[in-house]
Structure formats: C-alpha cells, structure tokens
KOLTORLUM-189181 format. One record per residue: residue number from 1; residue in three letters; x, y, z of N, C-alpha, C in turn. Coordinates in nm, 3 decimals, padded with zeros to 5 digits, m for minus. Example, Ala and Ser with C-alpha at 12.3 -4.5 7.8 and 13.67 -1.06 7.14 Angstrom:
REM residues 2
+-----+------+---------+---------+---------+---------+----------+---------+---------+---------+---------+
: pos : code :  n_east : n_north :    n_up : ca_east : ca_north :   ca_up :  c_east : c_north :    c_up :
+-----+------+---------+---------+---------+---------+----------+---------+---------+---------+---------+
:   1 :  ALA :  01.319 : m00.569 :  00.780 :  01.230 :  m00.450 :  00.780 :  01.320 : m00.330 :  00.780 :
:   2 :  SER :  01.285 : m00.225 :  00.708 :  01.367 :  m00.106 :  00.714 :  01.290 :  00.003 :  00.787 :
+-----+------+---------+---------+---------+---------+----------+---------+---------+---------+---------+
REM end
This chain:
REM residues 114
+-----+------+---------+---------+---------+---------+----------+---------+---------+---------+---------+
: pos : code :  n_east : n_north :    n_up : ca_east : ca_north :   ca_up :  c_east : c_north :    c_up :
+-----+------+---------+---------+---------+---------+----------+---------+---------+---------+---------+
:   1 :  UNK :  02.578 :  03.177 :  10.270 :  02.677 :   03.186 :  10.163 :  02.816 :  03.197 :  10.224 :
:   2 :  UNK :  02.939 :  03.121 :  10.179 :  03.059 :   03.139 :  10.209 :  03.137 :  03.138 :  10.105 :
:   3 :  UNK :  03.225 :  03.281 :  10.159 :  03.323 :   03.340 :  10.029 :  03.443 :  03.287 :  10.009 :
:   4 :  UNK :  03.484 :  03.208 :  09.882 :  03.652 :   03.197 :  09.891 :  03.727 :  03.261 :  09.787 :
:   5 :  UNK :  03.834 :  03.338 :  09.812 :  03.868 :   03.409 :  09.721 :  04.017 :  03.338 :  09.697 :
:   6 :  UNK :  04.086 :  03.347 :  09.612 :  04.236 :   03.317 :  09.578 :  04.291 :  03.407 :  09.481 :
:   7 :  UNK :  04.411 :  03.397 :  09.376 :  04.495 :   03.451 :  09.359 :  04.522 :  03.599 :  09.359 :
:   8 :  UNK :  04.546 :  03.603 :  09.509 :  04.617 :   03.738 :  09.535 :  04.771 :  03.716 :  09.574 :
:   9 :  UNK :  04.819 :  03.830 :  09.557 :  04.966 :   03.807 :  09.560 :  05.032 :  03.956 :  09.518 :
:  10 :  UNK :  05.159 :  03.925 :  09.469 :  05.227 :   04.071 :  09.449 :  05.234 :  04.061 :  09.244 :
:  11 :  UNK :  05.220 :  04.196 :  09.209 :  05.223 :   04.209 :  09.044 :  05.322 :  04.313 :  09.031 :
:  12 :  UNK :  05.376 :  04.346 :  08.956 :  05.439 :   04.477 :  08.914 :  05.325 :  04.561 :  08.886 :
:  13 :  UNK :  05.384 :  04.735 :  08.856 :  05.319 :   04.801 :  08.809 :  05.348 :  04.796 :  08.673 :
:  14 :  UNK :  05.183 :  04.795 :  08.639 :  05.158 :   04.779 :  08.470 :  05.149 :  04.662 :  08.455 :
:  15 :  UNK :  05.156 :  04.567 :  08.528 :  05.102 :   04.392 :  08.504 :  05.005 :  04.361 :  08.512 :
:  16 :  UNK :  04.916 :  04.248 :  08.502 :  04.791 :   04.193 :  08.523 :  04.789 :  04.072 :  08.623 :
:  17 :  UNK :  04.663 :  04.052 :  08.641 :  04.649 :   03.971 :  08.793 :  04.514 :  03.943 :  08.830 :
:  18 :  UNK :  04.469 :  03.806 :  08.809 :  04.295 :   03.786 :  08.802 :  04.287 :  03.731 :  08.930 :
:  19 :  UNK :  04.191 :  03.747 :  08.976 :  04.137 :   03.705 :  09.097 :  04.011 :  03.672 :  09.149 :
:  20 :  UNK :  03.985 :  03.548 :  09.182 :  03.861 :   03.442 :  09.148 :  03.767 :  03.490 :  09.342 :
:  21 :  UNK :  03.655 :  03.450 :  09.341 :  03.580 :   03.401 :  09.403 :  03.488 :  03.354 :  09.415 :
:  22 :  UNK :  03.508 :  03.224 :  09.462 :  03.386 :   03.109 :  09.472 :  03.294 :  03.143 :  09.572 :
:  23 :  UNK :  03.122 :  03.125 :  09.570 :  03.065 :   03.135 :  09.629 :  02.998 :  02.998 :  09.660 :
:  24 :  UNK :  02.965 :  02.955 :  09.780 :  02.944 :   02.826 :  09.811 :  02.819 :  02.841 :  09.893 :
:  25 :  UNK :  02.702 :  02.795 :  09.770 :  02.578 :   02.896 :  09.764 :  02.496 :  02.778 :  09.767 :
:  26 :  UNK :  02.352 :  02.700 :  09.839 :  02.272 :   02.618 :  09.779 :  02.203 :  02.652 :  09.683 :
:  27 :  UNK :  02.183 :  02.828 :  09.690 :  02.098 :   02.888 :  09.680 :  02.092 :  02.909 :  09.450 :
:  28 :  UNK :  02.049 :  02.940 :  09.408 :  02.096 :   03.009 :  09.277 :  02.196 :  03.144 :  09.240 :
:  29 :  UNK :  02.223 :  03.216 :  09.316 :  02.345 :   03.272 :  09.369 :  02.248 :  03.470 :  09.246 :
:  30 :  UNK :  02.115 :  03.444 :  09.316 :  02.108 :   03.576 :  09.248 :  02.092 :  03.713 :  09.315 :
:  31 :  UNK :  02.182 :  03.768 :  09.296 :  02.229 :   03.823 :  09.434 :  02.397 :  03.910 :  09.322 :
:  32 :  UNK :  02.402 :  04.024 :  09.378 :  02.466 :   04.114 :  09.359 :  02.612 :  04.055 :  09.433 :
:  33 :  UNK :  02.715 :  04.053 :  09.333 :  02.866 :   04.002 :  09.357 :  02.929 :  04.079 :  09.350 :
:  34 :  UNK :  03.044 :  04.116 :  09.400 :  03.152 :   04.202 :  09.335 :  03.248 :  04.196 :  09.421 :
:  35 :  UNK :  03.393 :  04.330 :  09.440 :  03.462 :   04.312 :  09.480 :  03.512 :  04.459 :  09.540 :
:  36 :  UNK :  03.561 :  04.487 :  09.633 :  03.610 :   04.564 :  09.744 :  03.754 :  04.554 :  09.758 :
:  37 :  UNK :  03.777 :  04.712 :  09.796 :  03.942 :   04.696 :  09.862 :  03.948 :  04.827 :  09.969 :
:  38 :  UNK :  04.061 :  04.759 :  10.034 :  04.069 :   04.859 :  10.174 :  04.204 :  04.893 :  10.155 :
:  39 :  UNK :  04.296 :  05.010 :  10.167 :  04.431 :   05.018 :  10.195 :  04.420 :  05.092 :  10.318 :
:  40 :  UNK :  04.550 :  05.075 :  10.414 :  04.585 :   05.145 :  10.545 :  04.508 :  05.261 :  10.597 :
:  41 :  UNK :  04.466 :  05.279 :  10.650 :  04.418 :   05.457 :  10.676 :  04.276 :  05.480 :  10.590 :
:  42 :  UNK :  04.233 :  05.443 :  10.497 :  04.119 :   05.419 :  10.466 :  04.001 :  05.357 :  10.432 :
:  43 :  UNK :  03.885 :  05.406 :  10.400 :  03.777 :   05.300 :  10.393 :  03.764 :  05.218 :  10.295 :
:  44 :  UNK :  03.680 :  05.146 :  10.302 :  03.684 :   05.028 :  10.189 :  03.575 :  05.077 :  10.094 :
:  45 :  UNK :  03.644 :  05.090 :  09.963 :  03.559 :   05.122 :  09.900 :  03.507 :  05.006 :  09.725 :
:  46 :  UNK :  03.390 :  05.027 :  09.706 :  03.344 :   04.956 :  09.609 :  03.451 :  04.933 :  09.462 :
:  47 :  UNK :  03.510 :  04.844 :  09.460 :  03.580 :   04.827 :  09.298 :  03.544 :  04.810 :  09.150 :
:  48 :  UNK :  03.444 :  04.704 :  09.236 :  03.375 :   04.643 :  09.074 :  03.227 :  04.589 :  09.127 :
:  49 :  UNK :  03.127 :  04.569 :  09.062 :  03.031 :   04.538 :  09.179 :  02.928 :  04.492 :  09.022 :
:  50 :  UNK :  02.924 :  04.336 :  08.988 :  02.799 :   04.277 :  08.895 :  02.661 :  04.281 :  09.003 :
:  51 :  UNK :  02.576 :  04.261 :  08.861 :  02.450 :   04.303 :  08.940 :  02.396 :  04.123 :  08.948 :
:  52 :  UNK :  02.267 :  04.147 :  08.999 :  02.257 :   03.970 :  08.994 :  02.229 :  03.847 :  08.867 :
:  53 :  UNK :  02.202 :  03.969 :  08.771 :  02.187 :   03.872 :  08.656 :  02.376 :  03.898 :  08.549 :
:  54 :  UNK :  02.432 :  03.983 :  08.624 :  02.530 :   03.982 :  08.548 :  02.523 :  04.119 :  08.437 :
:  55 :  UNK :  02.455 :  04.152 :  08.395 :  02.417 :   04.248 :  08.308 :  02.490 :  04.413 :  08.377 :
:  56 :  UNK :  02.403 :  04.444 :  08.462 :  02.474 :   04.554 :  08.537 :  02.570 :  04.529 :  08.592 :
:  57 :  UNK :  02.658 :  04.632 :  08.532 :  02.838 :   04.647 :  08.591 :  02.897 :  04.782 :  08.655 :
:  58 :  UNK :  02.892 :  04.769 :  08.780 :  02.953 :   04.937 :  08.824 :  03.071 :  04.931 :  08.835 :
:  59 :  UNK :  03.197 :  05.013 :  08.809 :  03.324 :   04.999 :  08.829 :  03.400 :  05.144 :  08.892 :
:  60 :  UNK :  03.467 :  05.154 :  08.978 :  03.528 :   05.299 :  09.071 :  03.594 :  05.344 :  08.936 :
:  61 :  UNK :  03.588 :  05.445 :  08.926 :  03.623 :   05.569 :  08.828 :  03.783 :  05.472 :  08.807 :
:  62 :  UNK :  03.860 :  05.510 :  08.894 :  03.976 :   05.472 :  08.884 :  04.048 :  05.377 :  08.841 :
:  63 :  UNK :  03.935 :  05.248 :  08.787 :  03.951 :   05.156 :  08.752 :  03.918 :  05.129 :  08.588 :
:  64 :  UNK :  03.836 :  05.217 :  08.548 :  03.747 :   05.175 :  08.458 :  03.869 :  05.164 :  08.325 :
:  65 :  UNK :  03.795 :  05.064 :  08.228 :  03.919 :   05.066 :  08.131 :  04.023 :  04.960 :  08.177 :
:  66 :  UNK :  04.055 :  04.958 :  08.318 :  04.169 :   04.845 :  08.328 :  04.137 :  04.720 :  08.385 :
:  67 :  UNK :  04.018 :  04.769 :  08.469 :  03.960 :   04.596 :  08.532 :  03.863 :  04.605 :  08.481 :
:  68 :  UNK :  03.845 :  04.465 :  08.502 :  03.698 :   04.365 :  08.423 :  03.629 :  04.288 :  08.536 :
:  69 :  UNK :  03.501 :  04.286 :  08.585 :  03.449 :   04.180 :  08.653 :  03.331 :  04.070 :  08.553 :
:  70 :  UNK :  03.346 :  03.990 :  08.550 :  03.247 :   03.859 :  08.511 :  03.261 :  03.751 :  08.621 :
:  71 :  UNK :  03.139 :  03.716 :  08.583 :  03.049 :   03.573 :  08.659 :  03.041 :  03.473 :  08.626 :
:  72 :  UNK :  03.119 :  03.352 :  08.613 :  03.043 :   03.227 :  08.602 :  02.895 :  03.173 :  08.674 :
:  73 :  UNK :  02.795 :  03.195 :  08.632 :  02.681 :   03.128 :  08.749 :  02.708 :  02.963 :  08.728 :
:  74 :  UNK :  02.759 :  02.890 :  08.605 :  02.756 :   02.761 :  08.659 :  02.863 :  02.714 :  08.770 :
:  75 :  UNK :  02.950 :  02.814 :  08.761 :  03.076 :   02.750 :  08.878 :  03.033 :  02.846 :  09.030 :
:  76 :  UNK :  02.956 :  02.929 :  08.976 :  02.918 :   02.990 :  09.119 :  03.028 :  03.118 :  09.142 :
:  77 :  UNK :  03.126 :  03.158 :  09.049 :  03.188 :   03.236 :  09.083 :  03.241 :  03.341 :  08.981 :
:  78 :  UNK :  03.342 :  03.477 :  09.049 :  03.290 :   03.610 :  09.013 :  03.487 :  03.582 :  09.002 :
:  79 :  UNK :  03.495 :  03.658 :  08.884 :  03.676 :   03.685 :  08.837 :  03.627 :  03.848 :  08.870 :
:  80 :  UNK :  03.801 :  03.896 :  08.853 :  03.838 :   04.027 :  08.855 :  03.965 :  04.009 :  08.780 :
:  81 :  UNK :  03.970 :  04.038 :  08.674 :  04.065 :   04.076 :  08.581 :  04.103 :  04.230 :  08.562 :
:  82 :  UNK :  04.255 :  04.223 :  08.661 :  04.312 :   04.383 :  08.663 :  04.425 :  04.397 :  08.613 :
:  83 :  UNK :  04.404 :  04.518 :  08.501 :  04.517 :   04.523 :  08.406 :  04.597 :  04.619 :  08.454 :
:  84 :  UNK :  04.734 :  04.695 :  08.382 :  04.764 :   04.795 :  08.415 :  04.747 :  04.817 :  08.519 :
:  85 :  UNK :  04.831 :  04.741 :  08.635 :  04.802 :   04.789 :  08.779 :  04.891 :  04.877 :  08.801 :
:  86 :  UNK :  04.806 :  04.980 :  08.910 :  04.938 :   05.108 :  08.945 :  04.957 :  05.110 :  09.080 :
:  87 :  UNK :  05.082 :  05.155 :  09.177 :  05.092 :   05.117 :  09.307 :  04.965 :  05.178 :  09.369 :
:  88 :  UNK :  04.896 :  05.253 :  09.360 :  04.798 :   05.278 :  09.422 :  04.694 :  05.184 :  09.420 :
:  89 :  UNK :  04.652 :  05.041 :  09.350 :  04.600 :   04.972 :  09.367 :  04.628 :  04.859 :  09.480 :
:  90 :  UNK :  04.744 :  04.910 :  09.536 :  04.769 :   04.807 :  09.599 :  04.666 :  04.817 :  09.758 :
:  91 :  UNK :  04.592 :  04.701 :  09.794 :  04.541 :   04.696 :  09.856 :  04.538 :  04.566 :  09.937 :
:  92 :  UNK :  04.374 :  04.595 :  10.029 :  04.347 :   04.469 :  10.078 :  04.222 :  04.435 :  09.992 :
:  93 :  UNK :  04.202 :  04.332 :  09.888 :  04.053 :   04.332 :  09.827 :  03.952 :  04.195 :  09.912 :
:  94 :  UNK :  03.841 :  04.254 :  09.906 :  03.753 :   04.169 :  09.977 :  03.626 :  04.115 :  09.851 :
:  95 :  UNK :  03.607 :  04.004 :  09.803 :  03.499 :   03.921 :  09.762 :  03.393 :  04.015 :  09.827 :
:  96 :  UNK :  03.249 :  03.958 :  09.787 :  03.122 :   04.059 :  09.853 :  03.049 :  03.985 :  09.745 :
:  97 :  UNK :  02.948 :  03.985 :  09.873 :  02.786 :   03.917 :  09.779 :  02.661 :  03.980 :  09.866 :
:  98 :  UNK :  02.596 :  04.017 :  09.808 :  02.499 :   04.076 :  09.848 :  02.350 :  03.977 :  09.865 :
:  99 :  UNK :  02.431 :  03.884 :  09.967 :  02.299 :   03.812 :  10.006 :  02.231 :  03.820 :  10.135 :
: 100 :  UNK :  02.157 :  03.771 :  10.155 :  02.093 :   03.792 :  10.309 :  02.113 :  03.630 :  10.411 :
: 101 :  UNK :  02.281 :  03.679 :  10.480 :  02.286 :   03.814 :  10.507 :  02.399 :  03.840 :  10.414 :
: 102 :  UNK :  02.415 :  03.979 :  10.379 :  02.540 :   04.051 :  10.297 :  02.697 :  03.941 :  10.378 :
: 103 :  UNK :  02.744 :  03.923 :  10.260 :  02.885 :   03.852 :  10.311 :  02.995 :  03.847 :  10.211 :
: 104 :  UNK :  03.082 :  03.892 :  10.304 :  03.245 :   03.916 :  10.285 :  03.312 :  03.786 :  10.280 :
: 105 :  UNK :  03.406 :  03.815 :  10.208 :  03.509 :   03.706 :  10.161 :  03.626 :  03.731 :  10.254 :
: 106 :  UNK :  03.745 :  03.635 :  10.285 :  03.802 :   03.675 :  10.411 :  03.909 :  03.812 :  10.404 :
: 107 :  UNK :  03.939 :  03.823 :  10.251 :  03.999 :   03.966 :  10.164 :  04.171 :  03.898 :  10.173 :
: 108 :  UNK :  04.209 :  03.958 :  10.039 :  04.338 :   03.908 :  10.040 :  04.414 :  04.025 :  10.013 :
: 109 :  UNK :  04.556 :  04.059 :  10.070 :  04.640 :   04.126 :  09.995 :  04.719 :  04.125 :  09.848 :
: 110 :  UNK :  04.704 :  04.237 :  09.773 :  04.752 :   04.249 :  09.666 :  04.857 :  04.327 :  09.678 :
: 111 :  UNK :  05.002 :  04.310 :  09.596 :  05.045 :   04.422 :  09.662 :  05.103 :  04.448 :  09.503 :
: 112 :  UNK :  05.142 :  04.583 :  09.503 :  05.220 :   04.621 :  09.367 :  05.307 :  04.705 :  09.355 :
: 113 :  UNK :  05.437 :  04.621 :  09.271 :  05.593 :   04.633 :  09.281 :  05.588 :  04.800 :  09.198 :
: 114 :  UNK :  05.651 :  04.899 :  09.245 :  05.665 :   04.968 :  09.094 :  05.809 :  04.904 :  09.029 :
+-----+------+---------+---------+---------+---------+----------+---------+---------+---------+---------+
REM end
C-alpha cells in the first residue's frame, strides 16, 4: 500500500481545511485508515482513526465535534474534514492504514494562523 496525502497548508484559527488521502491499494483496502499528527517535542498521537468497514469511528477527545473522518472505498480514499481549528492543532499530520505492513503517508504540515 502507498499513501498520498494533499491539502495541507496554513488555515486561520476557527477556519476549516479538508485533507484527502489516497491509498494506492490492489488490494480491497479493508483495513483500518485514519489519520495522525505529531507537533515538536511530542509524540504522535491518534486523530481520527475509521475502522475497515467504515462504521467504527474513534476521534482524540480534543477533536470531537470539530473533525470528521469518511472513506470513499470506490476512490480508495479517507478525507479529514477539520473545523474550528485552534493553534494547537497545528501540526505535522500523517495518513495511516493499517495494513500489513502498517503504512504511513509521507505527513504534511498544517499550520494555524491565530
């Protein structure tokens, strides 16, 4: 599996900002997707994380209410729709698929204006 992720970039705080990744899968792509972020000095922790049929949705406390993750399975790929962003979201976010083997997307910076 290989991850491509795109529109990352800079948002204000309190703006919105979706962010796609394609998975380039032979496979049927069933398999646990989601999305990750790392800022400076700490670990990377889980953001949003669909399960493989799409149904199960885990989201970090901190998020819940403002981002959204969904799946296209016919295009093969996983959005992140983040609302109300606050500078503390600003990160590095990484794509993630939980296939064998587990694989990362190359992660993009987000950054956010207050």
């Amino acid at each position: 599996v290989q991850l491509v992720e795109s529109g990352g970039g800079l948002v204000q705080a309190g703006g919105s900002l979706n962010v796609s990744c394609v998975a380039f899968d032979d496979g049927s792509m069933v398999y646990d997707m989601g999305w990750y972020r790392q800022s400076p000095g700490k670990g990377r922790e889980a953001v949003a994380i669909s399960g493989w049929d799409g149904e199960r949705i885990i989201y970090l406390d901190s998020v819940k209410g403002r981002f959204t993750i969904s799946r296209d399975f016919t295009k093969k790929t996983v959005h992140l729709q983040m609302n109300s962003r606050k500078t503390e979201d600003k990160a590095t976010y990484y794509c993630y698929a939980d296939a064998s083997p587990r694989t990362w997307g190359q992660g993009m910076q987000i950054n956010v204006s207050a």
